[in-house]
C-alpha positions as a Markdown table, in Angstrom:
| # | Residue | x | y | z |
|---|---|---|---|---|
| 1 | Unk | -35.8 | 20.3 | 69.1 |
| 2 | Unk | -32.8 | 21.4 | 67.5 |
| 3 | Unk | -32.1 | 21.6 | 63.8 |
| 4 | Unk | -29.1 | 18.7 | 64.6 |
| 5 | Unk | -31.9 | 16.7 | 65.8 |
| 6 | Unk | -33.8 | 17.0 | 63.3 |
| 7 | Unk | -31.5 | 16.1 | 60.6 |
| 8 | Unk | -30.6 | 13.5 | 61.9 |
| 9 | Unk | -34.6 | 12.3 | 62.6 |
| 10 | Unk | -35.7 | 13.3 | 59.3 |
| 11 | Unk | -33.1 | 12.4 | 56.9 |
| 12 | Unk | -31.4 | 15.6 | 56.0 |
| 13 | Unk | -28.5 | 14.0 | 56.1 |
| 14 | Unk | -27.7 | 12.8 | 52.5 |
| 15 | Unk | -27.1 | 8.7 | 52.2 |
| 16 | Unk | -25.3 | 8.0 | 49.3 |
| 17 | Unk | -27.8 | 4.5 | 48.6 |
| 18 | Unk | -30.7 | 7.1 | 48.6 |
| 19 | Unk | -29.3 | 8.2 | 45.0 |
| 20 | Unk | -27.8 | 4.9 | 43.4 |
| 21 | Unk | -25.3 | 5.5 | 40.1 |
| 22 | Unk | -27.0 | 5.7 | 37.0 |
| 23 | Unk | -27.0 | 2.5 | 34.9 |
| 24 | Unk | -24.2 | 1.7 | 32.7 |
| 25 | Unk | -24.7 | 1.7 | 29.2 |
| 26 | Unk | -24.1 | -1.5 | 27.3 |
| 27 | Unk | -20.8 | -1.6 | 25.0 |
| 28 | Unk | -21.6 | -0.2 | 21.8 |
| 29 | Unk | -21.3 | -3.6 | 19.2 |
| 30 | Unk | -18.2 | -2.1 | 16.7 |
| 31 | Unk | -17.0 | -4.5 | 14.1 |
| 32 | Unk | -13.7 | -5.8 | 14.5 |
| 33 | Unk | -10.9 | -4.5 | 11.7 |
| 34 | Unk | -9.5 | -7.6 | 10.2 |
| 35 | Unk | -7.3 | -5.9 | 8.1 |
| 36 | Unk | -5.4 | -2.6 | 8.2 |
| 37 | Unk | -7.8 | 0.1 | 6.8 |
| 38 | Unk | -5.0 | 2.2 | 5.1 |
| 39 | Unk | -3.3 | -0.5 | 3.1 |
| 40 | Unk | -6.7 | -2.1 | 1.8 |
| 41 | Unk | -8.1 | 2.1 | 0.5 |
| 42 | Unk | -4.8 | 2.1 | -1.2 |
| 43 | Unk | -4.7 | -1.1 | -2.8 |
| 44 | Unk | -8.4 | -0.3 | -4.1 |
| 45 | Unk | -7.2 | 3.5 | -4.9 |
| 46 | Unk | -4.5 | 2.1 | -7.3 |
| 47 | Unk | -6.9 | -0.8 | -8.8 |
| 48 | Unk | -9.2 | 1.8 | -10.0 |
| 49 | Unk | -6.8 | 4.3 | -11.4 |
| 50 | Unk | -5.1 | 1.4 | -13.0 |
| 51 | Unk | -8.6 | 0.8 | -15.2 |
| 52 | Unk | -8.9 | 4.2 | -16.1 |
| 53 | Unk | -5.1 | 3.9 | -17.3 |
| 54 | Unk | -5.6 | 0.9 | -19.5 |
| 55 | Unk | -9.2 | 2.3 | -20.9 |
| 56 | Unk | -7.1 | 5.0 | -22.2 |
| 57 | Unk | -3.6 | 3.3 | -23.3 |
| 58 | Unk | -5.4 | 0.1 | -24.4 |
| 59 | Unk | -2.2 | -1.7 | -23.2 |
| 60 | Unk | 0.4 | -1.1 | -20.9 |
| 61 | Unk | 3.4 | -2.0 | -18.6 |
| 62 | Unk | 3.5 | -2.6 | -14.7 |
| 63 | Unk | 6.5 | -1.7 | -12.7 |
| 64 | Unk | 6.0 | -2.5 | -8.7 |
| 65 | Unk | 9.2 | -2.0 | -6.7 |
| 66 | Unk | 8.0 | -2.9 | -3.8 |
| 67 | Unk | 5.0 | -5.6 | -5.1 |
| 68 | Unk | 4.8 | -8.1 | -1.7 |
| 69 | Unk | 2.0 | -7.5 | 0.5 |
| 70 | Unk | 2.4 | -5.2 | 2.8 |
| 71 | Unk | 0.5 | -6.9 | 5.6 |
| 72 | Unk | 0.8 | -10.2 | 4.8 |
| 73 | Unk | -1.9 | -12.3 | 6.1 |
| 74 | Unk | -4.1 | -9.6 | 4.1 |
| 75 | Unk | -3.1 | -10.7 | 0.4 |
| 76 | Unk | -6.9 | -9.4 | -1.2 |
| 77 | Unk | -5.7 | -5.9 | 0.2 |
| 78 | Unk | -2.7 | -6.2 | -2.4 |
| 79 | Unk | -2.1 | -3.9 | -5.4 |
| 80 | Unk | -0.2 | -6.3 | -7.2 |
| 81 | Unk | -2.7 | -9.2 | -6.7 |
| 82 | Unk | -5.7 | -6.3 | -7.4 |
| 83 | Unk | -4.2 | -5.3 | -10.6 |
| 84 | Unk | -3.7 | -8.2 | -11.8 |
| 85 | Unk | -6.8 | -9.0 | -11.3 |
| 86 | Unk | -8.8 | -5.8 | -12.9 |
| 87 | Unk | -10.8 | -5.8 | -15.7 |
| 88 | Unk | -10.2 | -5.2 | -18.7 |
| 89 | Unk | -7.0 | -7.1 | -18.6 |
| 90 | Unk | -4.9 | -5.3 | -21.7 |
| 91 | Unk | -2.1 | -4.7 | -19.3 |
| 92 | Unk | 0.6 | -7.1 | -20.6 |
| 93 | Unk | 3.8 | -7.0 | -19.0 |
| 94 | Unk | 4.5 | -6.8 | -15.3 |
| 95 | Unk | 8.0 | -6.3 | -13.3 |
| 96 | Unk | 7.1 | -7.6 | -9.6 |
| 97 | Unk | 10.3 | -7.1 | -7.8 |
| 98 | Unk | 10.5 | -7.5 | -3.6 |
| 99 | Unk | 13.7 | -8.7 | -1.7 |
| 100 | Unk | 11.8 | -10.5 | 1.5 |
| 101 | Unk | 11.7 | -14.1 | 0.9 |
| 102 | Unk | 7.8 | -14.6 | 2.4 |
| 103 | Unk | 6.6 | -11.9 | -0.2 |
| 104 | Unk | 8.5 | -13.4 | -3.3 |
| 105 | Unk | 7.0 | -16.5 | -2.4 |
| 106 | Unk | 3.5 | -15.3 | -2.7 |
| 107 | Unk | 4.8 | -13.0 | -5.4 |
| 108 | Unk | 5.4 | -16.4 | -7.4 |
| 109 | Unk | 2.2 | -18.1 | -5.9 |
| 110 | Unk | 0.4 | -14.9 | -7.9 |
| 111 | Unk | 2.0 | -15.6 | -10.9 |
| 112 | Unk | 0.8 | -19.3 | -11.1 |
| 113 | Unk | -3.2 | -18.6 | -10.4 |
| 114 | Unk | -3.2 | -16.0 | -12.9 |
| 115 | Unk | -6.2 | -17.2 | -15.4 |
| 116 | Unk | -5.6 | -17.9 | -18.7 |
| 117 | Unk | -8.5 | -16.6 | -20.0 |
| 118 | Unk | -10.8 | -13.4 | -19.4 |
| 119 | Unk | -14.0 | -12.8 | -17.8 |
| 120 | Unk | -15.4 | -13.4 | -21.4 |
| 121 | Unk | -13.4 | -16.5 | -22.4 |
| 122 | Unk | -10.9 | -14.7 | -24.7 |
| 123 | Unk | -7.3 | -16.3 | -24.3 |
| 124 | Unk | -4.5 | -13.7 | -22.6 |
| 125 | Unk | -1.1 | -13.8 | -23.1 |
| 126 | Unk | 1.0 | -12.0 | -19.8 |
| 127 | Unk | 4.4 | -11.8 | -19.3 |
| 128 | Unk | 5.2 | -11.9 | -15.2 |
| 129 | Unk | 8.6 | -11.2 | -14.0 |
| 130 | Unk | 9.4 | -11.7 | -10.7 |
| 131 | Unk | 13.1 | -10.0 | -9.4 |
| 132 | Unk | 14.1 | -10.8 | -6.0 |
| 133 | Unk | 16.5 | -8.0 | -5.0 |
| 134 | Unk | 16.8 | -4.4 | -3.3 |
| 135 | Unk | 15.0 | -2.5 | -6.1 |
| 136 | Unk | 17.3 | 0.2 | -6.3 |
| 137 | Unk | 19.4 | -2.2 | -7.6 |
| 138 | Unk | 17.1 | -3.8 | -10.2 |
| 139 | Unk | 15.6 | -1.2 | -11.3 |
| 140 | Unk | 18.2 | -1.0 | -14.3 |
| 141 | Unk | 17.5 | -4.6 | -14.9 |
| 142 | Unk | 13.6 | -3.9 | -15.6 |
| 143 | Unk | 14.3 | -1.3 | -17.9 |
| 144 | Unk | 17.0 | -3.1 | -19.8 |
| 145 | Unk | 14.7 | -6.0 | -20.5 |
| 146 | Unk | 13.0 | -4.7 | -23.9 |
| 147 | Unk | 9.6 | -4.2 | -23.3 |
| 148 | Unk | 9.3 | -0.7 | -22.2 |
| 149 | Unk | 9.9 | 1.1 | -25.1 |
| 150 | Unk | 9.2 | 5.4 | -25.7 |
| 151 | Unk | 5.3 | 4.0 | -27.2 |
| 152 | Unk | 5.2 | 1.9 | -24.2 |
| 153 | Unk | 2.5 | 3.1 | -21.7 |
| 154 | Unk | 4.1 | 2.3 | -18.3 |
| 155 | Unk | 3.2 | 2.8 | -14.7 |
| 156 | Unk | 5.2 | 2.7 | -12.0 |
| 157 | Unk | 4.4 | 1.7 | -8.3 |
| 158 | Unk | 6.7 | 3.0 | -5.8 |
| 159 | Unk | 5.0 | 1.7 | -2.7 |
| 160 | Unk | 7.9 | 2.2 | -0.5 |
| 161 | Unk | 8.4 | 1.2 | 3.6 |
| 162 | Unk | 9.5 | 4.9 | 4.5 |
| 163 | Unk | 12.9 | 4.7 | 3.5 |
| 164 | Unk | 13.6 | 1.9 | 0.9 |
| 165 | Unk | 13.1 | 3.6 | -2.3 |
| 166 | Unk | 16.2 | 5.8 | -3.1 |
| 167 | Unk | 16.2 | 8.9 | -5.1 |
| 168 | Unk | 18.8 | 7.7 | -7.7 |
| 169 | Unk | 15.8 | 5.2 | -8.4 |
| 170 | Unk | 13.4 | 7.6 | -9.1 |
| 171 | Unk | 15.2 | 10.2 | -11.1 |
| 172 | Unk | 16.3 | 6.9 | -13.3 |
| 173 | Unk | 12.7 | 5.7 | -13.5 |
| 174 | Unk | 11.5 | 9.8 | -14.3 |
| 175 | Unk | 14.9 | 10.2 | -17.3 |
| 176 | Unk | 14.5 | 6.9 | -18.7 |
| 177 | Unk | 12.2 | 7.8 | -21.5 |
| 178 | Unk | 13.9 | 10.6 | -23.8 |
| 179 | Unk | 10.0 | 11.2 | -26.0 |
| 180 | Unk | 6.3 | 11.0 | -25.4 |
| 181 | Unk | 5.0 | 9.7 | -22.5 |
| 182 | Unk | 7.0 | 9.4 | -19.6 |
| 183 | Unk | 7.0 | 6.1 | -17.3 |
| 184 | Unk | 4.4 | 7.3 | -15.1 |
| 185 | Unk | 5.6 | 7.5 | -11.4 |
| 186 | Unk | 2.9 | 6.7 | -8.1 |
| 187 | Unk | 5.7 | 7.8 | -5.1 |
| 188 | Unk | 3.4 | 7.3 | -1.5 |
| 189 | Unk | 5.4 | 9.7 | 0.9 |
| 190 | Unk | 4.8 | 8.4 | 4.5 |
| 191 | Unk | 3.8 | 11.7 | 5.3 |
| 192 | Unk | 1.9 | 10.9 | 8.7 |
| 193 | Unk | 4.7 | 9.5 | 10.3 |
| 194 | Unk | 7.7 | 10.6 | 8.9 |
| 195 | Unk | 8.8 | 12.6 | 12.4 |
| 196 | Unk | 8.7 | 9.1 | 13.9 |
| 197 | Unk | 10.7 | 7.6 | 11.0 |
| 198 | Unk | 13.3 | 10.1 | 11.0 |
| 199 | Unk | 13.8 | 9.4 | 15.3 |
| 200 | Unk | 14.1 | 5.7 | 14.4 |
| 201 | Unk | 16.3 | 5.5 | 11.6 |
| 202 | Unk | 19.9 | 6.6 | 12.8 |
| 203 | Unk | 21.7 | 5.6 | 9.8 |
| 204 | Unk | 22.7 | 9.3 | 8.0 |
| 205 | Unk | 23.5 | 7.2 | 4.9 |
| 206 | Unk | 20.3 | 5.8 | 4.3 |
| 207 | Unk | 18.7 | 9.0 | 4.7 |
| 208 | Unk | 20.8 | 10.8 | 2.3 |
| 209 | Unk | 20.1 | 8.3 | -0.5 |
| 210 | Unk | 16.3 | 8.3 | 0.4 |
| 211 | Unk | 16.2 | 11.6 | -0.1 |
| 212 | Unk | 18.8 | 12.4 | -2.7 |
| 213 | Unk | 20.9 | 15.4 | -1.2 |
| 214 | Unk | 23.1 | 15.2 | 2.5 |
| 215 | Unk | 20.4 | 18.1 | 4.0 |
């Protein structure tokens, strides 16, 4: 008997349903992200330093140029509506400004659910200013409207899209105080994307007074 024959007789020759595939494992159960992980860290991130700021200053001002919620169906991932919201509340005056008409109407439904009172009962007095605008052109209005004084403890949130925060704006917010304690600047450079930014923004202009210089 050949050795043909007897492969074929005695099964030598593989059959592929003699070694059946492995079972599939089952889909591993991941939660689904409901909000955007990077806007909600850094709306927690600034909450926090923003209690440590007030625990020092015992008072203070709050500048946000860019205050509407960056993802907008997320509000309890915003920084204004978090540090509004911190305790203890000894920050006084805020300057909300945001030129989208959807964010400066939650920007104004923020301002009328703010509590009266404290945690502990103790009536608060807060000044809320809402400016709907381009904040490189309000920015002079804020500071021209008397509460941020040199003893003024102020923080500034420049939470920018990429480009919308211009460098004029910043050098006015960083020379504004001549003594003390300078208005305290929080720039967030879009760092991880900013080769992608750059190939999508084609107006030169723009990109000049973003960054301050024509290079």
């Amino acid at each position: 008997m050949s050795d043909d024959r007897l492969s074929e007789d005695q099964g030598w020759l593989l059959d592929p349903a003699d070694f059946p595939p492995p079972d599939t494992p089952a889909e591993p159960d991941i939660k689904r992200i409901d909000r955007p992980v990077w806007t909600d860290n850094k709306a927690h991130f600034i909450m926090r330093y923003l209690r440590y700021f007030v625990l020092i200053t015992k008072h203070g001002t709050y500048i946000d140029g860019f205050a509407g919620p960056q993802a907008e169906c997320v509000t309890d991932s915003w920084a204004a509506k978090l540090v509004l919201e911190s305790e203890p509340m000894w920050m006084r005056h805020f300057h909300l400004c945001d030129e989208k008409r959807s964010q400066l109407k939650l920007l104004e439904q923020l301002k009328t659910s703010q509590p009266r009172t404290n945690s502990s009962g103790v009536k608060i007095a807060r000044d809320i200013k809402i400016y709907p605008g381009d904040f490189n052109l309000k920015v002079d209005e804020v500071l021209k409207s008397g509460g941020i004084t040199e003893k003024e403890a102020t923080f500034c949130l420049l939470d920018q899209r990429t480009f919308e925060c211009e460098w004029s704006t910043v050098e006015k917010l960083a020379h504004y105080k001549t003594s003390g304690h300078k208005i305290e600047l929080f720039y967030f450079l879009a760092n991880g994307w900013l080769e992608r930014a750059f190939a999508g923004q084609k107006d030169m202009d723009k990109r000049a007074r973003w960054w301050g210089r024509a290079d």
